[in-house]
N, C-alpha and C positions, 0 to 999 in steps of 0.2 A: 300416870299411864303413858307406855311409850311405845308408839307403830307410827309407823309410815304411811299409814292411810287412814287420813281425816272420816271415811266413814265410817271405819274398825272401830276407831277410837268412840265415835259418837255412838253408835250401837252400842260398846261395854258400858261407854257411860251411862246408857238408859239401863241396863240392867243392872249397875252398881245403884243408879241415883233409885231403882224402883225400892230401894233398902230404904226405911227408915234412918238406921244407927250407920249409915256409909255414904262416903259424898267423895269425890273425883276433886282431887285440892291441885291440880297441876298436870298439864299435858306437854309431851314433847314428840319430834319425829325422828330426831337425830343422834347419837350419841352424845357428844360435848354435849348438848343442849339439853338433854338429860341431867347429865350429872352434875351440871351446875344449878340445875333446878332443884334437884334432892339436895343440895348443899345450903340453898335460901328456905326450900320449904320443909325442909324433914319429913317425910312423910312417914306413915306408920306403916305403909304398903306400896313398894314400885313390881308397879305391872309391866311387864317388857316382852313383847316379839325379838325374836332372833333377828330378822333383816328390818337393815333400818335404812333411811335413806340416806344417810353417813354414819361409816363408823360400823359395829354391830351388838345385839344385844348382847352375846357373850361377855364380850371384853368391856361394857359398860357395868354388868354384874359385876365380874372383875375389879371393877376399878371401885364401884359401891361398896362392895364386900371389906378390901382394902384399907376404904379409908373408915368403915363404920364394919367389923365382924355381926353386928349387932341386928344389923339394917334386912326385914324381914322381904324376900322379894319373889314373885310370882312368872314365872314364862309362861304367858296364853300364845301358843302359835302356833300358825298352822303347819309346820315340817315336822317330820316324822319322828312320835318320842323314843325309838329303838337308836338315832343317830344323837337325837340331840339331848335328849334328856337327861341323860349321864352327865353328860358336858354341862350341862344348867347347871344343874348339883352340885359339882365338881366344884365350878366357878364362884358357889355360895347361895345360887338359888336354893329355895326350900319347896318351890314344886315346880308340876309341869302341868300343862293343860293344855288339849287341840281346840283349834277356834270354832269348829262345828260341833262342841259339847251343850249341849242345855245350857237353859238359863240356871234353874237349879244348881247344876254342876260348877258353873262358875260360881258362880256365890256358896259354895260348898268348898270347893278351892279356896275364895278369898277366908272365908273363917277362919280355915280349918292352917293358915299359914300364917293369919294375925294370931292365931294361938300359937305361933311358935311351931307347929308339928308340919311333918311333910306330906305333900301330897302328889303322887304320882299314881299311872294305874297299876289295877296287880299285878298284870305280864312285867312290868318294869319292878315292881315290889320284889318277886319272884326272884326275878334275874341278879336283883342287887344284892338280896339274901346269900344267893347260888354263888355269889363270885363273895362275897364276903367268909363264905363256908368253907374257899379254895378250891370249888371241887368244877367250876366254870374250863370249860374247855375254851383253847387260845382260839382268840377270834379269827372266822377264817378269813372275812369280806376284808381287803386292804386298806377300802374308805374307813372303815372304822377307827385303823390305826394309826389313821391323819393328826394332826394336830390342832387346836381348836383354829389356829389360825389359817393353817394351809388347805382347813377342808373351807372355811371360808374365801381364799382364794380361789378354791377351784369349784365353788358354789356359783364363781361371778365371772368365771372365767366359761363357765356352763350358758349362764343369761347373754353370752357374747362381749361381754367389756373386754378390754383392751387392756393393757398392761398399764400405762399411764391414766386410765379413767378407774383402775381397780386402786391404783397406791394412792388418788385425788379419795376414794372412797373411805379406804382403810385409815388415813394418813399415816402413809408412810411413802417412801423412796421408791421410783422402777425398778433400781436396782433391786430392792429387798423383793420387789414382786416375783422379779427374773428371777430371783434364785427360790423362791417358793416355788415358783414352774419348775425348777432343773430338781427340787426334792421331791417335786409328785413325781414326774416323768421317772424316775427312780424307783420311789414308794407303790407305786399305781405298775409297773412292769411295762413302761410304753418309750418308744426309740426318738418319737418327735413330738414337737411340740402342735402339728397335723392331727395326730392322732391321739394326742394329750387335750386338744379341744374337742374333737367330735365325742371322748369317752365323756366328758364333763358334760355337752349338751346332751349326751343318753342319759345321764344320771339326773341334771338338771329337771328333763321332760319327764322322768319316770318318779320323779320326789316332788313333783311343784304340786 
């Protein structure tokens, strides 16, 4: 299991442990710390939030997926599945779930992706159909068209971090932050980097 908040974590674990046949073999908050965890423990199930407190859950899916195609993993979290849950998927997740679901529903999720099969809602079922059919009209919101990375930069660029506290988060370079700033301010249609943060704090306050 892997969130940033010690109490997230101990909540799912009380409704994982209230399973008989399911037990919580490994916690992490971080990414690295993550994935070298799944590397000692195997797990048969990584549960993962998208923000983490280093690193993020995308590119930890990512990098599981990578090294194991095999490796069955769940995103419970709470941001919105119209942005992210594609991007799960994509990455190798096999479902999505919001943290304000039932108990039920999360243990309905963990089965239903220990069996291999996916589980997302049906508005996202829908959708994924509609664009597999070809007949999906091109997205019109910009954010959409982000990249998993740059919408993550500008996720944290929204929470007020700084360009040096975002590449300490990401690990990566300032450099490489600045120039994820100079592709939104591009991608996003905005002239500075004034008006590249105030859009990112409206987006930030209207998605948390």
């Amino acid at each position: 299991m892997v969130d940033d908040h010690p109490m997230v974590r101990e909540g799912l674990a009380m409704r994982v442990s209230s399973q008989s046949d399911l037990e919580i073999c490994g916690e992490a908050s971080a990414e690295d710390e993550a994935f070298d965890l799944v590397k000692q423990v195997c797990p048969d199930l990584l549960i993962v939030d998208i923000a983490l407190k280093k690193g993020n859950g995308i590119e930890l899916i990512k990098r599981v997926h990578a090294m194991n195609p095999a490796a069955k993993m769940l995103v419970v979290s709470a941001y919105q599945e119209t942005l992210y849950a594609e991007r799960a998927l994509r990455a190798g997740a096999l479902g999505y779930l919001n943290k304000q679901e039932s108990n039920e529903k999360v243990i309905e999720a963990i089965r239903t992706v220990l069996r291999g099969q996916r589980f997302v809602s049906e508005r996202l079922m829908q959708r994924l159909v509609t664009q597999a059919l070809g007949s999906h009209a091109a997205m019109e919101d910009p954010i959409e068209q982000l990249t998993d990375r740059e919408l993550e930069v500008f996720r944290l660029i929204g929470q007020g971090f700084t360009s040096g506290t975002i590449a300490e988060q990401l690990f990566l370079s300032t450099h490489t932050i600045d120039s994820h700033r100079e592709h939104l301010k591009r991608k996003l249609n905005v002239k500075s980097a004034t008006e590249l943060n105030r859009l990112a704090v409206q987006w930030s306050l209207e998605n948390a």
